[in-house]
C-alpha positions as protocol buffer text, in pm:
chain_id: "A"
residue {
  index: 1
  type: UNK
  ca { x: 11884 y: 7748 z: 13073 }
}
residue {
  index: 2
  type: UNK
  ca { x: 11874 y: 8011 z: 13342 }
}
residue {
  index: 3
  type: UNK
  ca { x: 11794 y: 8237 z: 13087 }
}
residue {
  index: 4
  type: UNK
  ca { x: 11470 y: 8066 z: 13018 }
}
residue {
  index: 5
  type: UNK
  ca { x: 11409 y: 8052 z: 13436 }
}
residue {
  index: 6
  type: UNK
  ca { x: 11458 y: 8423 z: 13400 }
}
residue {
  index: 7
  type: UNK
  ca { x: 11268 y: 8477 z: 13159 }
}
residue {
  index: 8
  type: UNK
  ca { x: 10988 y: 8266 z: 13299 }
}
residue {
  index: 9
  type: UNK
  ca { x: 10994 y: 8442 z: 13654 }
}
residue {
  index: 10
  type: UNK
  ca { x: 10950 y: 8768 z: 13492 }
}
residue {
  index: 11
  type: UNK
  ca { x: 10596 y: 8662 z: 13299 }
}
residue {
  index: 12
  type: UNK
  ca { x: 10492 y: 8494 z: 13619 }
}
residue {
  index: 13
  type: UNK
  ca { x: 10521 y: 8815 z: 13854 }
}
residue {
  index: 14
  type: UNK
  ca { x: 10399 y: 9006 z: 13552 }
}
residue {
  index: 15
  type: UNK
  ca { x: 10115 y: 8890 z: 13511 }
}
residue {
  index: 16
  type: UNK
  ca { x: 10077 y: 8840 z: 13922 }
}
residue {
  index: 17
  type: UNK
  ca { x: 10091 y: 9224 z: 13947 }
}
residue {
  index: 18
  type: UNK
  ca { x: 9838 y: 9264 z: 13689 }
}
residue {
  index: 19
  type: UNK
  ca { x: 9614 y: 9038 z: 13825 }
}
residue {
  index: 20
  type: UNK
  ca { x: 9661 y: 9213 z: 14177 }
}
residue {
  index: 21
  type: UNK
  ca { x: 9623 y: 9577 z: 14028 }
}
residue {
  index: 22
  type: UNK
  ca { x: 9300 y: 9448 z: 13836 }
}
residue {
  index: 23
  type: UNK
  ca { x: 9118 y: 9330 z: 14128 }
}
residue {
  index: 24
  type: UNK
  ca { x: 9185 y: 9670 z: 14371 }
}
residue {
  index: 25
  type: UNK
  ca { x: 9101 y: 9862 z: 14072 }
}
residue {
  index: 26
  type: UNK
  ca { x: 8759 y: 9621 z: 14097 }
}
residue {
  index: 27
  type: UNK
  ca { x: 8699 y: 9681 z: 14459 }
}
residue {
  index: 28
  type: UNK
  ca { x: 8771 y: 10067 z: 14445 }
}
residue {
  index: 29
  type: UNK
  ca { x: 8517 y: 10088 z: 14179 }
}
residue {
  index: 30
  type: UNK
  ca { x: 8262 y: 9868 z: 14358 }
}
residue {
  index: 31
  type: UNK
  ca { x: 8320 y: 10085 z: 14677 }
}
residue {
  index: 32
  type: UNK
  ca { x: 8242 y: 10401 z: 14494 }
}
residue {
  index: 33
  type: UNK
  ca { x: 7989 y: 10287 z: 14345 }
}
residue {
  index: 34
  type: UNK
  ca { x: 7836 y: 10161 z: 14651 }
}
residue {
  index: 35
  type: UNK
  ca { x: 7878 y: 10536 z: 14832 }
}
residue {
  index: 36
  type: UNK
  ca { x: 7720 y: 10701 z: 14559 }
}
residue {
  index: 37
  type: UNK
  ca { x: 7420 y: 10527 z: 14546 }
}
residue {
  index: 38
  type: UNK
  ca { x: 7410 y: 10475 z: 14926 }
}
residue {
  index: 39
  type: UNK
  ca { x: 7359 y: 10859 z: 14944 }
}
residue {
  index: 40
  type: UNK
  ca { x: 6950 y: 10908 z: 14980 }
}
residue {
  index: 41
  type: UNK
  ca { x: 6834 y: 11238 z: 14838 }
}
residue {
  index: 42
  type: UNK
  ca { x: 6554 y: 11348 z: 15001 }
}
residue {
  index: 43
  type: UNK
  ca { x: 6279 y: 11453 z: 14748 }
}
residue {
  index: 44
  type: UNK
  ca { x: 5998 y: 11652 z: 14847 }
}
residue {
  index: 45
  type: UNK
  ca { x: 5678 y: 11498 z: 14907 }
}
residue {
  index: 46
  type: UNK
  ca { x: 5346 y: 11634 z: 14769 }
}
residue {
  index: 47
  type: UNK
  ca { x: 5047 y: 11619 z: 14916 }
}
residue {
  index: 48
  type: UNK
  ca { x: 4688 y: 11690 z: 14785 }
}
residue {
  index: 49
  type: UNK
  ca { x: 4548 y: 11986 z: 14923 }
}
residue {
  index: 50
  type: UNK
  ca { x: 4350 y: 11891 z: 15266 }
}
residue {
  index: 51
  type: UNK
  ca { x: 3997 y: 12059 z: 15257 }
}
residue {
  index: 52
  type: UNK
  ca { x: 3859 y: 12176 z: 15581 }
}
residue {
  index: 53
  type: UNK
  ca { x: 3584 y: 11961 z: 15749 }
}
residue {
  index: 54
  type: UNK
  ca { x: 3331 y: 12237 z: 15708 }
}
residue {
  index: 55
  type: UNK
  ca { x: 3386 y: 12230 z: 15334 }
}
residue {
  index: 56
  type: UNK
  ca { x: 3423 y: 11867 z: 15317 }
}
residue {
  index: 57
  type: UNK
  ca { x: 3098 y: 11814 z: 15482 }
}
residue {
  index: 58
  type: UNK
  ca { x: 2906 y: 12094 z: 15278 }
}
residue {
  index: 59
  type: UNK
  ca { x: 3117 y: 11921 z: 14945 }
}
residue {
  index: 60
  type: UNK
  ca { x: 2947 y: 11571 z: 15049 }
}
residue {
  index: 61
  type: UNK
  ca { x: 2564 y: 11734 z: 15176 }
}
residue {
  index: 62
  type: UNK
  ca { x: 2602 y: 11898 z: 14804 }
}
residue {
  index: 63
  type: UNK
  ca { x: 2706 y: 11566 z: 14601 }
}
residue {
  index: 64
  type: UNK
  ca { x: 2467 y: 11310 z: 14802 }
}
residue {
  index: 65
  type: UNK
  ca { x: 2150 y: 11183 z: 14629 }
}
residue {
  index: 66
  type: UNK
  ca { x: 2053 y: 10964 z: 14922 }
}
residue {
  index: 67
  type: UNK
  ca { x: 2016 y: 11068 z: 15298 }
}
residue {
  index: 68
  type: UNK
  ca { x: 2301 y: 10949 z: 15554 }
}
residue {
  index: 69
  type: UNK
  ca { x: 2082 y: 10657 z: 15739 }
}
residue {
  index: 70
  type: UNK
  ca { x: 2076 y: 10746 z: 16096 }
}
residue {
  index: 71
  type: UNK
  ca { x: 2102 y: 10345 z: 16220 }
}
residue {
  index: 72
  type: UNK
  ca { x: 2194 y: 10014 z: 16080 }
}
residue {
  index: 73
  type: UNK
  ca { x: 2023 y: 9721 z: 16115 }
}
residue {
  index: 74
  type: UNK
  ca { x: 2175 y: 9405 z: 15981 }
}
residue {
  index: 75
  type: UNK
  ca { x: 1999 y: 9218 z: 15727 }
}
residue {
  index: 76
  type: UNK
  ca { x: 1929 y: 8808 z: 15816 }
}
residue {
  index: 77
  type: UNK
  ca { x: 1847 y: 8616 z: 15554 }
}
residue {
  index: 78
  type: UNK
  ca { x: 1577 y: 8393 z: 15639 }
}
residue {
  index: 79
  type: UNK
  ca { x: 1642 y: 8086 z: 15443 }
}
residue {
  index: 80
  type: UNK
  ca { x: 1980 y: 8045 z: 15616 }
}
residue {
  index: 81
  type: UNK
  ca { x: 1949 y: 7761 z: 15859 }
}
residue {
  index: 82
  type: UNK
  ca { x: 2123 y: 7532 z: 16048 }
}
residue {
  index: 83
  type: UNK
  ca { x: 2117 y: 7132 z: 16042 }
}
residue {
  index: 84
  type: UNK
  ca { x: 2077 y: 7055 z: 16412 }
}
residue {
  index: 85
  type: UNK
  ca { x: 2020 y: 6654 z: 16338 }
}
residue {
  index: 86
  type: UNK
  ca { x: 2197 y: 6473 z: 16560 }
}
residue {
  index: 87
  type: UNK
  ca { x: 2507 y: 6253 z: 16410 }
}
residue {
  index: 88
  type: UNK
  ca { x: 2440 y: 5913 z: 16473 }
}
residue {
  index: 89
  type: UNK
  ca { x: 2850 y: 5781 z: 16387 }
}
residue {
  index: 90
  type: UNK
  ca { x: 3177 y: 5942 z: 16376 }
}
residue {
  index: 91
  type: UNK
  ca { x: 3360 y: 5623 z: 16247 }
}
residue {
  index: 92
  type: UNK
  ca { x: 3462 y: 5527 z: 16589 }
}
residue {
  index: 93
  type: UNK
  ca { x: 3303 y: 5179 z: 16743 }
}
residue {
  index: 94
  type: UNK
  ca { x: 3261 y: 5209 z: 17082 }
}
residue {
  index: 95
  type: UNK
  ca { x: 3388 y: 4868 z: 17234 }
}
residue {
  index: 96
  type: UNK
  ca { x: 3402 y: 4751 z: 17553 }
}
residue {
  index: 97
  type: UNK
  ca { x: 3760 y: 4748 z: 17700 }
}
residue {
  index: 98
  type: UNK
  ca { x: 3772 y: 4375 z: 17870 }
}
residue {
  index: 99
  type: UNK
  ca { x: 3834 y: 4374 z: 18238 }
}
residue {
  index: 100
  type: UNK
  ca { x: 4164 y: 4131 z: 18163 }
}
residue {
  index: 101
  type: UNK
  ca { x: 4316 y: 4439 z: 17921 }
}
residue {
  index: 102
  type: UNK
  ca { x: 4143 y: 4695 z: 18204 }
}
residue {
  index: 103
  type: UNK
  ca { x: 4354 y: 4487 z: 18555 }
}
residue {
  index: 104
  type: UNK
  ca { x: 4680 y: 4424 z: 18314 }
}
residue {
  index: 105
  type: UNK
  ca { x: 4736 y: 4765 z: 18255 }
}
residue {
  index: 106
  type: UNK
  ca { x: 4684 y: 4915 z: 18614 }
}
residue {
  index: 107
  type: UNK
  ca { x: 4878 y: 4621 z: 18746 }
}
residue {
  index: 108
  type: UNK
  ca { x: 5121 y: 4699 z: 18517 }
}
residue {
  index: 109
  type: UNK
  ca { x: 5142 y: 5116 z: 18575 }
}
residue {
  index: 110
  type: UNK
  ca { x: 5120 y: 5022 z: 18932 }
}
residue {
  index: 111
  type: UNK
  ca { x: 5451 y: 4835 z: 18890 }
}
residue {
  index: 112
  type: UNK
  ca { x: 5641 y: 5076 z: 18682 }
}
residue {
  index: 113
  type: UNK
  ca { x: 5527 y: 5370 z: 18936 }
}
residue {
  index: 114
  type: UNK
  ca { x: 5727 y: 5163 z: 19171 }
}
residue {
  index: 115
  type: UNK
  ca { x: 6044 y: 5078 z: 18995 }
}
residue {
  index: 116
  type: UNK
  ca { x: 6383 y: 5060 z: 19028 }
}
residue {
  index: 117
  type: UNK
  ca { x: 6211 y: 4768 z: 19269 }
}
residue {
  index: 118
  type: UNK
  ca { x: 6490 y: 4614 z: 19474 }
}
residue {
  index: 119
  type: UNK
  ca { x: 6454 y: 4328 z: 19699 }
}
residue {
  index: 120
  type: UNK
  ca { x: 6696 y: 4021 z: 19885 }
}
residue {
  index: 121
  type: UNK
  ca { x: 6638 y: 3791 z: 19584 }
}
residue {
  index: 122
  type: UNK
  ca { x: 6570 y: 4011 z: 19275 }
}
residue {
  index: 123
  type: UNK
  ca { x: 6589 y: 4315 z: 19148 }
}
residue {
  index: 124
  type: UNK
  ca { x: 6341 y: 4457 z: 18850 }
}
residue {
  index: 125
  type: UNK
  ca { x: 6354 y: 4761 z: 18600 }
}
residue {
  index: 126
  type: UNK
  ca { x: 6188 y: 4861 z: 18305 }
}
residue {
  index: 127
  type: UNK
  ca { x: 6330 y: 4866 z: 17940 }
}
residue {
  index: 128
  type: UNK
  ca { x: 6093 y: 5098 z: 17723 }
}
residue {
  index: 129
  type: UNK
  ca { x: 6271 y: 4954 z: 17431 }
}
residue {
  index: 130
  type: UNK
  ca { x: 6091 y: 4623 z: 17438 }
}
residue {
  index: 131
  type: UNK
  ca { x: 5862 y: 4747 z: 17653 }
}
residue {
  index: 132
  type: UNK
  ca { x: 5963 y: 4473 z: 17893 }
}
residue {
  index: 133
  type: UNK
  ca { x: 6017 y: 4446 z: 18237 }
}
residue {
  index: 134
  type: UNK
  ca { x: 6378 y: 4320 z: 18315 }
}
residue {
  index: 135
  type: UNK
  ca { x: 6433 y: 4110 z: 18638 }
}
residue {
  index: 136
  type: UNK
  ca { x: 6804 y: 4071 z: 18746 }
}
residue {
  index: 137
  type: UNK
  ca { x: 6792 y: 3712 z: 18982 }
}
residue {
  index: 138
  type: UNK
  ca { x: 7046 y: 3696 z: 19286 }
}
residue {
  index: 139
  type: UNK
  ca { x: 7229 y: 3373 z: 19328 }
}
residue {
  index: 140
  type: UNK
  ca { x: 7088 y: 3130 z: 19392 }
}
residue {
  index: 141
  type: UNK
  ca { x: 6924 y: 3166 z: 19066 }
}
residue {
  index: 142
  type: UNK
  ca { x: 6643 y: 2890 z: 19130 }
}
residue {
  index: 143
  type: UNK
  ca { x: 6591 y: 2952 z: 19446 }
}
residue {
  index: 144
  type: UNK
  ca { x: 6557 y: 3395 z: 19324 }
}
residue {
  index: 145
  type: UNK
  ca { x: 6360 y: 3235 z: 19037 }
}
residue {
  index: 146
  type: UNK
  ca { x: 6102 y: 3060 z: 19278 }
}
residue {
  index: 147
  type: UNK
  ca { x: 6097 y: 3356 z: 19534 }
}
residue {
  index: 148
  type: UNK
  ca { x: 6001 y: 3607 z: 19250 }
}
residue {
  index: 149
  type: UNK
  ca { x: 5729 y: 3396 z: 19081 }
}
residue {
  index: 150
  type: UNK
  ca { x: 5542 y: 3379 z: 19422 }
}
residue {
  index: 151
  type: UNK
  ca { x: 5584 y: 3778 z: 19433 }
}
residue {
  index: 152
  type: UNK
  ca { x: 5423 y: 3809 z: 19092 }
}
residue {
  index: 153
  type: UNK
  ca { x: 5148 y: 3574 z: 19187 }
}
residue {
  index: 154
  type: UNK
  ca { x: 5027 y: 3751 z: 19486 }
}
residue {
  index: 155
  type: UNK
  ca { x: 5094 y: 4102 z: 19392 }
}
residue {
  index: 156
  type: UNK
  ca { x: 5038 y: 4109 z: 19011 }
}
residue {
  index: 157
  type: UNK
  ca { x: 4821 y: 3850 z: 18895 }
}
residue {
  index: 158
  type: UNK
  ca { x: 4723 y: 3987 z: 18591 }
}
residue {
  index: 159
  type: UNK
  ca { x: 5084 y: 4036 z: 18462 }
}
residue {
  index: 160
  type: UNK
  ca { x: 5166 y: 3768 z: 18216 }
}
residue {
  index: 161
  type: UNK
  ca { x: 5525 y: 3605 z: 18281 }
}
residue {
  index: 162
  type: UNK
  ca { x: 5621 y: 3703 z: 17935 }
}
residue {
  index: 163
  type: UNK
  ca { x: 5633 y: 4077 z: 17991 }
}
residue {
  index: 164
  type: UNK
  ca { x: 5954 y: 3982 z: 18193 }
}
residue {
  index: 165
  type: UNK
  ca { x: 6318 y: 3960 z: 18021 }
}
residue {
  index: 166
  type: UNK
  ca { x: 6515 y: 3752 z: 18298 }
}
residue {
  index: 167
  type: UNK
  ca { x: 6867 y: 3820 z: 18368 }
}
């Protein structure tokens, strides 16, 4: 039996080394590969032959048919115009806002300008979630209850009771 552990042990840290002595064999040859092609050589460049501008201007007075022209002027075509009708609808219908919708809403930015709102009897916050007011009544609750409907009566009228979760 140990013979066969023996035996065993040997493969398994044969083969161990091999693998081992394959792969830094790999990265050497990688590495070498990499310097030798990371090396630039620098080739020459060639370039035409530049002509002087005296010869390159005699060159193009010799091969031109037509004269240089002197100005431009830019060519318009005539039956290019615009539509200047005036557009009648742009898919919007202009409505009326009604003056309930028109005193609800400043009432109601008026009130949220002024909030955390804090008083004897109540206190009132906003909750952008529901998009709610939220009114937090003192004890006693009734009497809170009574004290803060007179407050929304004379100072925001146009405030429905329903835009206020009660606590």
């Amino acid at each position: 039996m140990e013979h066969n552990k023996n035996r065993y042990l040997v493969i398994v840290l044969s083969l161990l080394s091999l693998v081992i002595a394959l792969s830094i064999l790999t990265l050497f040859i990688q590495n070498s590969k990499k310097t030798t092609n990371q090396t630039p050589s620098n080739p020459t460049p060639t370039y035409p032959p530049v002509p002087t501008t005296y010869q390159t201007t005699y060159q193009q007075s010799q091969t031109r048919l037509t004269p240089i022209p002197t100005s431009i002027t830019p060519i318009i075509d005539q039956s290019i115009t615009p539509d200047l009708t005036p557009i009648e609808f742009t898919g919007v219908k202009e409505e009326p806002i009604p003056q309930e919708m028109v005193d609800f809403s400043r009432q109601k930015l008026s009130l949220m300008q002024k909030l955390p709102l804090k008083t004897n009897d109540f206190a009132i916050d906003f909750d952008y979630d529901n998009d709610k007011f939220v009114v937090k009544l003192n004890p006693p609750h009734e009497d809170s209850q009574k004290k803060f409907d007179d407050w929304l009566k004379n100072n925001y009228p146009s405030i429905p009771k329903d835009q206020f979760i009660f606590q």
